[in-house]
C-alpha positions as CSV (number, residue, x, y, z in Angstrom):
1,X,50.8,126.3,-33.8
2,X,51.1,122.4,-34.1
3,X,54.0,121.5,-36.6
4,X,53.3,119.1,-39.5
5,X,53.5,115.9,-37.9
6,X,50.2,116.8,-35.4
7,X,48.4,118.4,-38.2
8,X,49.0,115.2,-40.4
9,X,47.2,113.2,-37.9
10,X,44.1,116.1,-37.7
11,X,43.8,115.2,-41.6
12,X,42.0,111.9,-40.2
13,X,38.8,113.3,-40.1
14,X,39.0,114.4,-44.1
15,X,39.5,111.2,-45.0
16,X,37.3,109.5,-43.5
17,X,34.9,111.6,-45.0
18,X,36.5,111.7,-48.1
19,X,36.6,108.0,-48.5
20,X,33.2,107.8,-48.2
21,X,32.5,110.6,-50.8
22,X,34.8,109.2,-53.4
23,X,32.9,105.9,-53.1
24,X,29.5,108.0,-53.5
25,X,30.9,109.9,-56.4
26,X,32.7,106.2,-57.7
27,X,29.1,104.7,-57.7
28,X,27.1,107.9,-59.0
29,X,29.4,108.4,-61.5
30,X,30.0,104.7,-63.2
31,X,26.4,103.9,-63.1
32,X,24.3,103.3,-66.2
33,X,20.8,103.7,-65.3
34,X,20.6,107.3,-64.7
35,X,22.3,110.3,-66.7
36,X,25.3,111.4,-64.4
37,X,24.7,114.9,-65.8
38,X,21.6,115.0,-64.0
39,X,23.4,113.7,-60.7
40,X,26.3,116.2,-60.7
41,X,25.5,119.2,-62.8
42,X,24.0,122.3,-61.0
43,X,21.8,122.9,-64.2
44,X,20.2,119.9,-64.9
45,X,16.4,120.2,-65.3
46,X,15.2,116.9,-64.2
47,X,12.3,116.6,-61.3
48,X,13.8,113.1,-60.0
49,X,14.6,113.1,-56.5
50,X,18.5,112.2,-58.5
51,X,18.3,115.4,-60.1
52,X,21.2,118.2,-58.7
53,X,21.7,115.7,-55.7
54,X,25.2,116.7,-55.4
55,X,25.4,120.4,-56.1
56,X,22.5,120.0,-53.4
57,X,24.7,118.2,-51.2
58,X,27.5,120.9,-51.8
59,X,24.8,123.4,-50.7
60,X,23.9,121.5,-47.2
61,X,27.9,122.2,-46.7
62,X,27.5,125.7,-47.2
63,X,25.0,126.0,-44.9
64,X,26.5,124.1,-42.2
65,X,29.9,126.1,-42.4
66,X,27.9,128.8,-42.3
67,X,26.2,128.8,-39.3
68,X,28.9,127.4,-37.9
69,X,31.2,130.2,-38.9
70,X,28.7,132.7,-37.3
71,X,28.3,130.8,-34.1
72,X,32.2,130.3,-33.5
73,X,32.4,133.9,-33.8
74,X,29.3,134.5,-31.3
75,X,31.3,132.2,-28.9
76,X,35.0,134.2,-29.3
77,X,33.3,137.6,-29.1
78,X,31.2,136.1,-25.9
79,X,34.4,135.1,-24.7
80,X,36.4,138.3,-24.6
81,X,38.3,136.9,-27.8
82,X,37.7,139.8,-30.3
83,X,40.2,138.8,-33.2
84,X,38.7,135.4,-33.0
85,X,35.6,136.2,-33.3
86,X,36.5,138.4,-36.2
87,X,38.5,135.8,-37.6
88,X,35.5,132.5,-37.5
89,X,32.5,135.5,-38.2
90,X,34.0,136.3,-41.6
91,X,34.7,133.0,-42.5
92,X,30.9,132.4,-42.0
93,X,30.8,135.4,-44.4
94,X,33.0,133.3,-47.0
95,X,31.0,130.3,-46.4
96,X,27.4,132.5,-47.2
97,X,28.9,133.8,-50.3
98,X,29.7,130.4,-51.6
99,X,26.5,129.8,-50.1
100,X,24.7,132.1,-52.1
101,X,27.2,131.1,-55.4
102,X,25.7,127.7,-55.3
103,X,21.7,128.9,-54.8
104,X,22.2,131.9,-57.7
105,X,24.4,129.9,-59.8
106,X,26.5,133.1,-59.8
107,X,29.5,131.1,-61.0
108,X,27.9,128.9,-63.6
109,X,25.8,131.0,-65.1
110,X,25.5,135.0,-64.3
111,X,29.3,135.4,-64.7
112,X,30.4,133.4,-67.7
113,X,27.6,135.2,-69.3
114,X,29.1,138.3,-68.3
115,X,32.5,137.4,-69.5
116,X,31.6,135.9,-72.4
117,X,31.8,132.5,-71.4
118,X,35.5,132.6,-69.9
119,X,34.9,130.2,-67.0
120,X,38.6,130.7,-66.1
121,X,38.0,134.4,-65.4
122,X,34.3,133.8,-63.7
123,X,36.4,131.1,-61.5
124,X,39.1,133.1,-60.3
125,X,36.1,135.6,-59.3
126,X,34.5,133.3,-57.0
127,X,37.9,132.0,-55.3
128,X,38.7,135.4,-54.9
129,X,36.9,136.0,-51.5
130,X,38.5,132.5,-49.9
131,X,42.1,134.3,-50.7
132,X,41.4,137.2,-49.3
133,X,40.2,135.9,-46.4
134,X,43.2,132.9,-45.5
135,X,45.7,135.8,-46.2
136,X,44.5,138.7,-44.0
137,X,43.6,136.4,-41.4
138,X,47.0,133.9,-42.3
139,X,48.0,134.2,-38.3
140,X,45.1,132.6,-36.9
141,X,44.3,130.2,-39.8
142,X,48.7,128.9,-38.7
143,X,47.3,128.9,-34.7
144,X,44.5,126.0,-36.5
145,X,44.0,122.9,-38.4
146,X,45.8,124.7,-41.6
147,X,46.0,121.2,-43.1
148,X,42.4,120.6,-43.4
149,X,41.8,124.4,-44.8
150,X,44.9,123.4,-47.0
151,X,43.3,120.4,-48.2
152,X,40.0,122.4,-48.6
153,X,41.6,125.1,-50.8
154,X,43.2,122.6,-53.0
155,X,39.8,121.2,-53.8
156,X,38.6,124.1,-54.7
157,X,40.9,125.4,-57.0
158,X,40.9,122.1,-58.6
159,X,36.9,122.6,-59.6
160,X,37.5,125.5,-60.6
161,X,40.6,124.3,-62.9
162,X,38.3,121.8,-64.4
163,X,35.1,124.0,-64.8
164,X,37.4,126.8,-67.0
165,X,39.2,123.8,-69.2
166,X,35.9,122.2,-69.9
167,X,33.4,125.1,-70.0
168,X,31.6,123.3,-67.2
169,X,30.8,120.0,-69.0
170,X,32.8,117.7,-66.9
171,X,30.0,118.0,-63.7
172,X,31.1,114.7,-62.7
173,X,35.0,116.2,-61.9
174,X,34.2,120.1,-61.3
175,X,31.3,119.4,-58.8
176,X,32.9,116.2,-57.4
177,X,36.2,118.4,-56.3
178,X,33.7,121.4,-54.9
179,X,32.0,118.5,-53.3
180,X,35.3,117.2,-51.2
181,X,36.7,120.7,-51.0
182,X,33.4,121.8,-49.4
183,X,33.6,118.5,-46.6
184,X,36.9,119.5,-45.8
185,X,35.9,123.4,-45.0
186,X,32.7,122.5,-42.9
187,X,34.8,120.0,-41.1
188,X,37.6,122.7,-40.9
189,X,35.3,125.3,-39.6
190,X,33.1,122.7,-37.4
191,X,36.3,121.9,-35.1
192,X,37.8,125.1,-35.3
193,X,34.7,126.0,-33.3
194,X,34.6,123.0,-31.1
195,X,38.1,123.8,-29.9
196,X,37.5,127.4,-29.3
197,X,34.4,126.4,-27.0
198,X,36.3,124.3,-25.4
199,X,39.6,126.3,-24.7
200,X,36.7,128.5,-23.6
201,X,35.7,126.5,-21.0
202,X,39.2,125.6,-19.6
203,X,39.8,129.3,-18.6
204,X,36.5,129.7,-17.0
205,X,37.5,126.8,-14.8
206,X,41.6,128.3,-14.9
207,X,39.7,131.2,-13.4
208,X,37.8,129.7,-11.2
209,X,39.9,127.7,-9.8
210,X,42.4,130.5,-9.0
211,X,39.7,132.4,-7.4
212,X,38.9,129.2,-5.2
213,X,42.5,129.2,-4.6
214,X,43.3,132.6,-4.3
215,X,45.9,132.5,-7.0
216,X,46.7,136.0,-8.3
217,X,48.6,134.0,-11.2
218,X,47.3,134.6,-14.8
219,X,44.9,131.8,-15.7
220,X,45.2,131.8,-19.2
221,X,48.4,130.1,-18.9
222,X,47.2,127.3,-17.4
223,X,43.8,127.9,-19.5
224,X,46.2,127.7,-22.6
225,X,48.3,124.7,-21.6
226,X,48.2,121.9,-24.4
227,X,46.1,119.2,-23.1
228,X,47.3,116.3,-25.4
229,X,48.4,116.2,-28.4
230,X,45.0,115.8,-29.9
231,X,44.2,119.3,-28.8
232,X,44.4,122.3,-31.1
233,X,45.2,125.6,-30.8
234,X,42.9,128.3,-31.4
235,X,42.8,131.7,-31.9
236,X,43.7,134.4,-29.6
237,X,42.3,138.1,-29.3
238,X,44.7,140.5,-30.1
């Protein structure tokens, strides 16, 4: 696990992206010649091509971590890494539920209806499976970018802060946080992956070359070495 200083410099990344999305959501949301209802809120019933763009931008996300979740997992499982694949495979469940929470409008619509309205109680709800998640699987998400996740999680509980004290009609604020707190988990999950591909790879050539060598030594040790302090951990079987 990288300490705080390394994992400040992974953030880079998020804000990057972030920057750009703030001046998207700056621009969206100051603007006088379309409602900014229609831009942000998941309900609006407008046929411009304007209409839902970023709750439909906050579904592209979903869909991304998604696959991206179940592929990672694919890879760990491929490569003898069974708790990592556990680990990036559920996440890719999280990421379909939220997924399927943005196409149903579960959140927005089915459950304050069922609760009378209480968006706090509908938003604690959808959260709900994120938590459970980052703490049964706390070990790996420390041997990752926890930042980023960090940042991610933060996000989110700030929409859903803002959809419960405004009964969803502050779109611009609720869907603008899920919005950056959805870029931060598809980047989260998108390098998570990349670095257990590519720790992948260097004990495949670890093994190789002790074969070539005829090194009985173990080769994860060299597979596992840290290559640069740019390079992240990743998740180990059990």
């Amino acid at each position: 696990m990288h300490g705080v200083r390394a994992q400040l410099r992974f953030l880079t990344p998020v804000i990057v992206a972030w920057d750009v999305a703030l001046v998207i959501l700056a621009i969206a949301g100051l603007q006088n010649a379309v409602p900014v209802d229609e831009i942000f809120s998941p309900q609006a019933s407008g046929d411009e091509w304007y209409a839902r763009l970023v709750p439909e931008l906050i579904l592209i996300q979903w869909a991304i971590a998604t696959a991206m979740g179940f592929v990672g997992g694919w890879v760990a499982r491929k490569a003898g890494r069974a708790e990592a694949g556990r680990f990036l495979r559920s996440g890719g469940f999280v990421s379909l539920f939220f997924l399927l929470d943005e196409l149903l409008h579960i959140s927005e619509d089915a459950l304050p209806a069922v609760f009378g309205g209480n968006y706090t109680i509908s938003g604690l709800l959808i959260i709900l499976p994120i938590a459970l998640w980052t703490v049964l699987f706390i070990h790996e998400v420390r041997r990752t970018r926890w930042l980023m996740l960090a940042v991610a999680l933060v996000a989110f509980e700030v929409s859903v802060v803002v959809e419960a004290y405004t009964n969803g009609e502050q779109p611009l604020f609720s869907s603008g946080a899920m919005l950056l707190g959805a870029l931060a988990w598809v980047l989260w999950f998108t390098l998570t992956v990349r670095d257990v591909a590519a720790s992948t790879i260097r004990t495949a050539r670890g093994t190789r070359a002790a074969d070539d060598d005829g090194d009985d030594g173990d080769p994860d040790a060299d597979a596992d070495e840290d290559h640069g302090s740019e390079q992240e951990s990743v998740p180990q079987p059990a």
